[in-house]
Each structure stands twice: as structure tokens, then as C-alpha cells.
C-alpha positions as CSV (number, residue, x, y, z in Angstrom):
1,X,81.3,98.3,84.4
2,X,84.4,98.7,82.6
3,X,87.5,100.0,82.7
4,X,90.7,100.3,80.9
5,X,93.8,99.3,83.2
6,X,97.6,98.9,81.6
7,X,95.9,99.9,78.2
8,X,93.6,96.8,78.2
9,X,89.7,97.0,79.2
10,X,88.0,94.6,81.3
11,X,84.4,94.8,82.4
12,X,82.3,92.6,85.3
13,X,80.2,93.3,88.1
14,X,81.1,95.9,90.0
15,X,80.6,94.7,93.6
16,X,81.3,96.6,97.2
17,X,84.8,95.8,99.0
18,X,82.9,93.8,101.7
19,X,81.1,91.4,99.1
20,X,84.1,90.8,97.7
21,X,86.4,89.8,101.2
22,X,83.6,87.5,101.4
23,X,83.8,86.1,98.3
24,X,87.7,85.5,99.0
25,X,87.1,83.9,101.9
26,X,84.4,81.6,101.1
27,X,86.6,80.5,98.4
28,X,90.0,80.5,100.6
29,X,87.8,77.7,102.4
30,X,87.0,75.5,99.4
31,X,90.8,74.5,99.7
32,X,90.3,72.3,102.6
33,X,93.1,70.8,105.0
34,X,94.9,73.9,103.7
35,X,95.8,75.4,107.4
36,X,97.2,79.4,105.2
37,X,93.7,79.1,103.2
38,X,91.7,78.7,106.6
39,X,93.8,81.6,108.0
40,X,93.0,83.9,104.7
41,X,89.3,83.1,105.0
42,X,89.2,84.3,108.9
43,X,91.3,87.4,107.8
44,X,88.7,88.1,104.9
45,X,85.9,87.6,107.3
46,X,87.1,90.2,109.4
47,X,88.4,92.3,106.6
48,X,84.6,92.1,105.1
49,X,83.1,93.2,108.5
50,X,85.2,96.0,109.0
51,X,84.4,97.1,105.1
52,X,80.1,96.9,106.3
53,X,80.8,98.9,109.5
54,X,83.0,101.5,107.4
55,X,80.1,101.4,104.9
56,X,78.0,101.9,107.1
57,X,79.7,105.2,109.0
58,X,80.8,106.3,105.5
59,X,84.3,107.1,106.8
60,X,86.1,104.8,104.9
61,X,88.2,106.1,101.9
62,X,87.3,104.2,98.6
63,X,90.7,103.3,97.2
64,X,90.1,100.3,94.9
65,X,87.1,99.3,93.0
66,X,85.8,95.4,93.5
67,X,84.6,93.7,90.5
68,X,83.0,89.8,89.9
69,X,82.5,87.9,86.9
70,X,85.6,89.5,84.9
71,X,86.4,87.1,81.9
72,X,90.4,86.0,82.1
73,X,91.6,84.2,79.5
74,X,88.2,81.5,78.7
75,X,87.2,81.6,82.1
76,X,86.1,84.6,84.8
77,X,87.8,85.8,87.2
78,X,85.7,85.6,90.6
79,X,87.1,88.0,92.6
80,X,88.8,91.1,91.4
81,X,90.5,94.3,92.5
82,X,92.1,97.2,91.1
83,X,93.7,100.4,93.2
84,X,91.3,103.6,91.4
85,X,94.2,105.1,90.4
86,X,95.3,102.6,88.2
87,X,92.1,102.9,86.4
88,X,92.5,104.6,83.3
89,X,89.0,105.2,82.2
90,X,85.6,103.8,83.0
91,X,82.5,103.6,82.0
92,X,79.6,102.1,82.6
93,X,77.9,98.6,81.2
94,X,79.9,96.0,79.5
């Protein structure tokens, strides 16, 4: 997907919000002996189930769109997040 944010376009993989709180946390927990980064990852844990039980009842509001695989200055961004009405325009594909 991609969209067009502050006047710039960025595409990636569009991803659901609970993929990507699981994402953050499994890399919160790659910093180890980092006690914050241990407390993030069990926050996005939790985060992530509440997202796959929402998902699943379909009562959750969809405020922000989850992307992977975004490409930030010569490298991607893993993990990233945009409120929908910040998003511009859209389309689909790269």
C-alpha cells in the first residue's frame, strides 16, 4: 500500500494492528538487560491480544493503519503506524 502523509508518499506492507504490537514487542525484547524494553514488550503483548479479540468481535474502531517493510532513509522501517486521518491519499500496491 501507499500513502501520502505530510505531502510525502510511503508504501510497505500493510499489516493488522495486532501483527504489528507483536512485532514491537518481539523487538522491544531484542534490547536485553533493558528493564523499560521488557516492560514495552509485555505492554505490546497485551496490546496485541486485545487488538485479536477486538478483531475478532469486530467492535473495535480502526483509527490507524499498520504498515511493515516501509523504506526510511537506506534501510526499512519495521514497524510503522499512522492515525487514518493523517493519511492524505492511498492507494493500493507500491
Amino acid at each position: 500500500m501507499t500513502v501520502l502523509v505530510g505531502g510525502a508518499p510511503f508504501s510497505g506492507d500493510l499489516i493488522s494492528g495486532a501483527l504489528w504490537w507483536e512485532t514491537m514487542g518481539q523487538r522491544a525484547r531484542g534490547t536485553e538487560g533493558d528493564d523499560a524494553s521488557e516492560q514495552f514488550a509485555a505492554g505490546a503483548d497485551s496490546i496485541s491480544q486485545l487488538y485479536r479479540k477486538a478483531d475478532i468481535l469486530k467492535r473495535r474502531p480502526v483509527e490507524y493503519l499498520h504498515m511493515q517493510n516501509v523504506p526510511a532513509d537506506n534501510s526499512r522501517i519495521v514497524g510503522w503506524r499512522i492515525r487514518i486521518e493523517e493519511v492524505q491519499a492511498w492507494r493500493w500496491g507500491r
